[in-house]
N, C-alpha and C positions, 0 to 999 in steps of 0.2 A: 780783358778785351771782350768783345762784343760778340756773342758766338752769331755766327749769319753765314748763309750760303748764299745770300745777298751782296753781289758786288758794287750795288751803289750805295748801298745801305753802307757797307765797308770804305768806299770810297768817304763817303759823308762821313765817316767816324775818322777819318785820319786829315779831314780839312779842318777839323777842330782842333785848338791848341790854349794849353796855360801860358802864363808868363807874369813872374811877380807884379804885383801892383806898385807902378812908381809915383812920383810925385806928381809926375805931368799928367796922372791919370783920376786923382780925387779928385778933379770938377768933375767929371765927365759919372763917374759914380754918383756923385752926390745927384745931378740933372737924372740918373735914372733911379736913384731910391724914393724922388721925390713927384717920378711920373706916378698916375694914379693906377696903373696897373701894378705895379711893385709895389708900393706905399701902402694900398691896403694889406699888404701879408706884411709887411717891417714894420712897419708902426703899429705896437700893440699896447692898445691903452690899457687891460685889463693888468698886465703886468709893469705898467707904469714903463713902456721902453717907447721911445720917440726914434725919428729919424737919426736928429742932434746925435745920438747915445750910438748908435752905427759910424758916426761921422766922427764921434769922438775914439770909437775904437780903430778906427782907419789914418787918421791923423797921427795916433798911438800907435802905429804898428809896430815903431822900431824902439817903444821905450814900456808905457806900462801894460801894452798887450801886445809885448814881440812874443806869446806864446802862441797866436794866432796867424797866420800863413794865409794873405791875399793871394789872389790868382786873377787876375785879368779872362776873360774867356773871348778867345780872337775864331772867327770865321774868316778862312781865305786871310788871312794877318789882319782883316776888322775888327777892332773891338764890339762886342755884342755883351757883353755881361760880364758877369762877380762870381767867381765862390771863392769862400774860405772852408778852411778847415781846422783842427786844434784834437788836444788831446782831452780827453772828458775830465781828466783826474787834475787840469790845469786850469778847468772852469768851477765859478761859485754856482753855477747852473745847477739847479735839482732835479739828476738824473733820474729819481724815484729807486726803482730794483736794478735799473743796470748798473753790472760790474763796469766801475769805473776802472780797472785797468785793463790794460789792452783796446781800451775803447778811445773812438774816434769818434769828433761832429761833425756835420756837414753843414753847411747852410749856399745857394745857390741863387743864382735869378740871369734871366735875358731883359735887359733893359731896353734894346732897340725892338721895340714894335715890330719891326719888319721880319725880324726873327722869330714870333711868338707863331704857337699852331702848325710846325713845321717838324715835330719831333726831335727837336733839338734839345730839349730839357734832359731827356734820355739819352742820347747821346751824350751830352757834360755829367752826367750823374753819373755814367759807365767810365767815363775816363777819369775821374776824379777817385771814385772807389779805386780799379785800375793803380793809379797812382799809390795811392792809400795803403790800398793789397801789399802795395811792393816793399813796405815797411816791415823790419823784423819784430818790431812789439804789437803788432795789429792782431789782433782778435776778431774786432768788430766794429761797424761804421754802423751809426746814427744821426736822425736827421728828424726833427720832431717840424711837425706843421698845422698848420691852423683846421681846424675840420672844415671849413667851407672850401679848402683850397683842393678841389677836386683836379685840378690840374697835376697839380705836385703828388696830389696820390696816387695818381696814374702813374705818373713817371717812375717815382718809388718803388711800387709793385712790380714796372714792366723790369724793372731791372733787378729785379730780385727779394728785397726788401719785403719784411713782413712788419704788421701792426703787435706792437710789443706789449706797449701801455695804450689804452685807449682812453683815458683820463688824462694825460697828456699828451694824445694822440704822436706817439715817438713807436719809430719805425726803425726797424735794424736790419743789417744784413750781416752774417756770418762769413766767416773764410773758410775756406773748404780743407 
């Protein structure tokens, strides 16, 4: 949870909410992995990943990537945004030095504009670890990002997270 002596700060953290990703909700994804403020940090040509390869893992959820865990991110019951999560030891992803067990990924985004610049990113990233946290094989949550993506490294840092690999630029945060 969100240490704050801040009661709206606190209010704001408990108007946010998960809720699995269902069917009626892949257009609505896809319309924001393909706005261009998302699309530049998801589409990564240098590793040959496109939107499509998101869209395919999301259409997959419940067959060759049911080890991967959509979340809907709702403000006030709105849908605003995506994260998933997944266990490290469950992906082909080249963690580099992290211990792959006990380790967790993150990946995040606010698709509605109207949401962006409002500290919300911090807020989902606290509830999400939070959620994470509450797992009995959790060690540790990772969440690797683009180095221009100074946004996401704010958010990162405010919530705890330190720079692990900076060659990967992958950020972790421990359980206490």
């Amino acid at each position: 949870m969100i240490s704050t002596n801040n009661d709206e700060n606190l209010k704001e953290y408990f108007m946010l909410e998960f809720r699995a990703l269902g069917d009626n909700d892949v257009s609505l994804v896809e319309t924001w992995l393909y706005k261009e403020h998302v699309k530049k940090w998801y589409e990564i040509p240098h590793l040959d990943i496109t939107i499509d390869d998101w869209m395919s893992e999301i259409k997959e959820r419940n067959g060759e990537f049911q080890w991967l865990t959509h979340l809907i991110v709702l403000w006030e019951g709105t849908p605003i945004g995506l994260c998933q999560y997944y266990k490290c030891e469950d992906s082909d992803e080249d963690f580099g030095s992290l211990m792959l067990i006990g380790s967790y990924g993150i990946d995040y985004l606010i698709g509605e504009e109207s949401f962006l610049g409002k500290g919300l990113g911090r807020e989902i990233v606290s509830l999400l670890v939070d959620k994470i946290f509450s797992f009995p094989d959790i060690q540790r949550v990772t969440a690797d990002i683009d180095k221009d993506n100074k946004a996401s490294e704010k958010t990162l840092l405010s919530c705890g997270f330190t720079l692990l690999d900076t060659e990967r630029n992958r950020y972790v945060i421990t359980k206490d």
